[in-house]
C-alpha positions as CSV (number, residue, x, y, z in Angstrom):
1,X,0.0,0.0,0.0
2,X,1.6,3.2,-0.9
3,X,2.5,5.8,2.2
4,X,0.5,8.8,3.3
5,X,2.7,10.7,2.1
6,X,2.8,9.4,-1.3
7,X,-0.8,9.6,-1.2
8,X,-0.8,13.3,-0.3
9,X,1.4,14.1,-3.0
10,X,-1.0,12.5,-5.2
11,X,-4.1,14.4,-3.4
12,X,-2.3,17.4,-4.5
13,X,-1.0,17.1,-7.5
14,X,-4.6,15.7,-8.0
15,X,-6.3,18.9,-6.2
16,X,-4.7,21.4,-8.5
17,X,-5.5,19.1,-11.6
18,X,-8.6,19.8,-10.7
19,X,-8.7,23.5,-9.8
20,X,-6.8,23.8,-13.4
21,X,-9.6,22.3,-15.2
22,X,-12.5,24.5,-12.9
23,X,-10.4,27.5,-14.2
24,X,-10.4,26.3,-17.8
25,X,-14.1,24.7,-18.0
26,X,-14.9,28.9,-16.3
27,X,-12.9,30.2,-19.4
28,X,-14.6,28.1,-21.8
29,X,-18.0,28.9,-20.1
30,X,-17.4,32.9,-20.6
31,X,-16.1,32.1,-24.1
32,X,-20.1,30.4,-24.6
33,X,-21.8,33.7,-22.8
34,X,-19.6,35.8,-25.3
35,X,-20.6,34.1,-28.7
36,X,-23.9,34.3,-27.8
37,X,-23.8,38.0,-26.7
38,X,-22.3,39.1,-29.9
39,X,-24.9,36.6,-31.7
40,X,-27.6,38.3,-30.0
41,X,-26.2,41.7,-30.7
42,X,-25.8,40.9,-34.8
43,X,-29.7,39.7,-34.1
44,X,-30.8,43.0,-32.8
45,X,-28.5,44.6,-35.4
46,X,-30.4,42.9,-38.5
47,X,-33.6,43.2,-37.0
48,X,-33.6,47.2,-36.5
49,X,-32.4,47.3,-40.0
50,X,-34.7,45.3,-41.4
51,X,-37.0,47.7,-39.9
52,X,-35.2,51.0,-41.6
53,X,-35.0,48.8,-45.1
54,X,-39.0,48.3,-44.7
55,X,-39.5,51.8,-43.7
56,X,-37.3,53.1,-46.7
57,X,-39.0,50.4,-48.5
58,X,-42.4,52.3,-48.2
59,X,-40.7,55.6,-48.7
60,X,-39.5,54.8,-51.9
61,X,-35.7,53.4,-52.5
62,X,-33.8,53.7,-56.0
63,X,-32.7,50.6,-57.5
64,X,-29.1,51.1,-56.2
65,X,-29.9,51.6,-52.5
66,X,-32.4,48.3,-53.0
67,X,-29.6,46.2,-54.2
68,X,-27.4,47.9,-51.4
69,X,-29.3,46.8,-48.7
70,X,-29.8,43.5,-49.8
71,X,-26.3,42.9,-50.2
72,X,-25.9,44.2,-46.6
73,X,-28.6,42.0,-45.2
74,X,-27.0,39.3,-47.2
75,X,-23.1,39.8,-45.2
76,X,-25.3,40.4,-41.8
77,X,-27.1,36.6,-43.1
78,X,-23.5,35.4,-43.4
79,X,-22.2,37.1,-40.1
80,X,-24.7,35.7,-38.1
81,X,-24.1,32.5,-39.4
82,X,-20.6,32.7,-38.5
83,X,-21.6,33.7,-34.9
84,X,-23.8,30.6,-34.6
85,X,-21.1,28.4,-35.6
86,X,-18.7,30.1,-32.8
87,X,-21.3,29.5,-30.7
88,X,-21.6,25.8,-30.8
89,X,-18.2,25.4,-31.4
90,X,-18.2,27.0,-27.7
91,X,-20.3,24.9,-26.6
92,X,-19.0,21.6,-27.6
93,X,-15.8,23.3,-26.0
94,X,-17.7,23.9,-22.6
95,X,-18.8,20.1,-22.7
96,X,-15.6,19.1,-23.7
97,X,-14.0,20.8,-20.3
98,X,-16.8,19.8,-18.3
99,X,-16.1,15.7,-19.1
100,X,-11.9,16.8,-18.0
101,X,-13.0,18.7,-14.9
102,X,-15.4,16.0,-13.7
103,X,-12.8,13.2,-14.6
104,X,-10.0,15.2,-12.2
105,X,-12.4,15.9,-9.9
106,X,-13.3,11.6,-9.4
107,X,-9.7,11.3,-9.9
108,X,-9.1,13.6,-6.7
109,X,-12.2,11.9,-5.0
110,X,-10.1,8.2,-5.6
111,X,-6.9,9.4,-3.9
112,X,-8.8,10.7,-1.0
113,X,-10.8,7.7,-0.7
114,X,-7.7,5.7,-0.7
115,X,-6.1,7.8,1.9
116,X,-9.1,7.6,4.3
117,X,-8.8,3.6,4.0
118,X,-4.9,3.8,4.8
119,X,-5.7,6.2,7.7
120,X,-8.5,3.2,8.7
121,X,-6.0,0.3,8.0
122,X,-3.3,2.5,10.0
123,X,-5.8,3.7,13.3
124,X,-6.7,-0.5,13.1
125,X,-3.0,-0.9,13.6
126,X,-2.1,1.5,16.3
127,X,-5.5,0.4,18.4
128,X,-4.7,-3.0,17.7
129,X,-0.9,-2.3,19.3
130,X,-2.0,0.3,22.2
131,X,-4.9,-3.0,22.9
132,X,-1.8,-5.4,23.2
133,X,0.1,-3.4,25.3
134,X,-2.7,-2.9,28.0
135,X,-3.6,-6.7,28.1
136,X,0.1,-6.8,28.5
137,X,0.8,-4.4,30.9
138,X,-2.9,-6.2,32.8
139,X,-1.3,-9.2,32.9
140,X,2.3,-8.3,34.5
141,X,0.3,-6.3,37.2
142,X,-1.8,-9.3,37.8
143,X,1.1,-11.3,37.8
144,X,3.0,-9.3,40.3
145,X,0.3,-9.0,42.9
146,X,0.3,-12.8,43.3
């Protein structure tokens, strides 16, 4: 069985494997809130000018500024597209972390599980010893009182 402090190395090293892949899987997390920000934000963005192309629309719009704001919707079509793709790619990125962190954290969970049953096995021991030495010790005083 491997010593306690072999054991608490592991624990450690273990520990801040763990802590490493919290802080990444947090990263990765606030990498998902910021795709899907800036995707909400080229929403909003095609929607209000959607509204000023309609309203234009109903004014009256040459040819050229028709085609213009087509072509712009079109590259906001293609942006937001874009954006969606970060998004998931952020997400599969988030789930990605979140199977490391949990696999750390059961890793960490093992070592201290085995280093509570050593500290059993080892407290076992030491009653077991302290137990022998006062039936010893019993038995010498009941031996010298005779």
């Amino acid at each position: 069985m491997a010593t306690s402090s072999a054991l608490g190395t592991l624990i450690e090293l273990a520990t801040k494997e763990t802590d490493d892949a919290a802080k990444r899987l947090g990263v990765a997390m606030k990498g998902v809130e910021d795709a899907e920000q800036k995707l909400a934000l080229l929403n909003q963005y095609r929607d209000d000018y959607m509204v000023r192309f309609q309203n234009n629309l109903s004014a009256g719009l040459s040819a050229m500024a028709y085609a213009n704001y087509q072509q712009f919707i079109g590259k906001l079509d293609q942006a937001i597209q874009s954006q969606q793709l970060v998004v998931r790619d952020a997400k599969i990125r988030v789930d990605r972390e979140k199977e490391h962190w949990q696999s750390c954290e059961r890793k960490r969970m093992s070592y201290g599980t085995l280093a509570d049953r050593a500290e059993k096995v080892q407290l076992a021991k030491e009653n077991k010893r302290d137990q022998k030495q006062m039936d010893e010790h019993a038995a010498r005083r009941l031996l010298y009182k005779r």
